[in-house]
C-alpha positions, 0 to 999 in steps of 0.5 A: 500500500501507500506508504507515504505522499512523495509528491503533490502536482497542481493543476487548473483542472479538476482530475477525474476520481474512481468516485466520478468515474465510476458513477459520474452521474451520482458523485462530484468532484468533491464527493461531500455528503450534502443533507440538502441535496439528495443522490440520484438514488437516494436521501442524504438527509439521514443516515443509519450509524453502523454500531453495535454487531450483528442484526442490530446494525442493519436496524439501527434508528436514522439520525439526521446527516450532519453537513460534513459528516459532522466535521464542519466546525473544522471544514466548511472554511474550505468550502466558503463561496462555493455552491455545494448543490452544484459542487457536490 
């Protein structure tokens, strides 16, 4: 596997992802989970935290989506002004 980053190259162009290539019709760039806009399959609105073993996991009770999988306190500053409907 990947054992350390030994170099980063910038670009003007957003590089293709396994996500976007896989599903381009389904997943972004960004590939964020965003509660306000749903999948083309799906609502991200809630989400089901997988906890717990066995049966109980696939029965879990929803809970709503947090923006950033709950990381945005540190994170929605890498987001500002850009439009997260759009850039998904």
């Amino acid at each position: 596997g990947i054992k350390s980053i030994t170099r980063i190259r910038l670009t003007d162009r957003m590089p293709p992802t396994s996500w976007n290539r896989s599903a381009p019709g389904e997943y972004g760039f960004y590939a964020n989970v965003n509660p306000a806009v749903d999948h083309p399959r799906w609502s991200q609105a809630s989400e089901r935290r997988l906890s717990g073993s066995g049966a109980s996991r696939l029965f879990a009770s929803r809970i709503d989506t947090l923006p950033f999988n709950g990381y945005a306190e540190q994170v929605a500053s890498l987001y500002a002004n850009m439009d997260l409907r759009r850039y998904f």
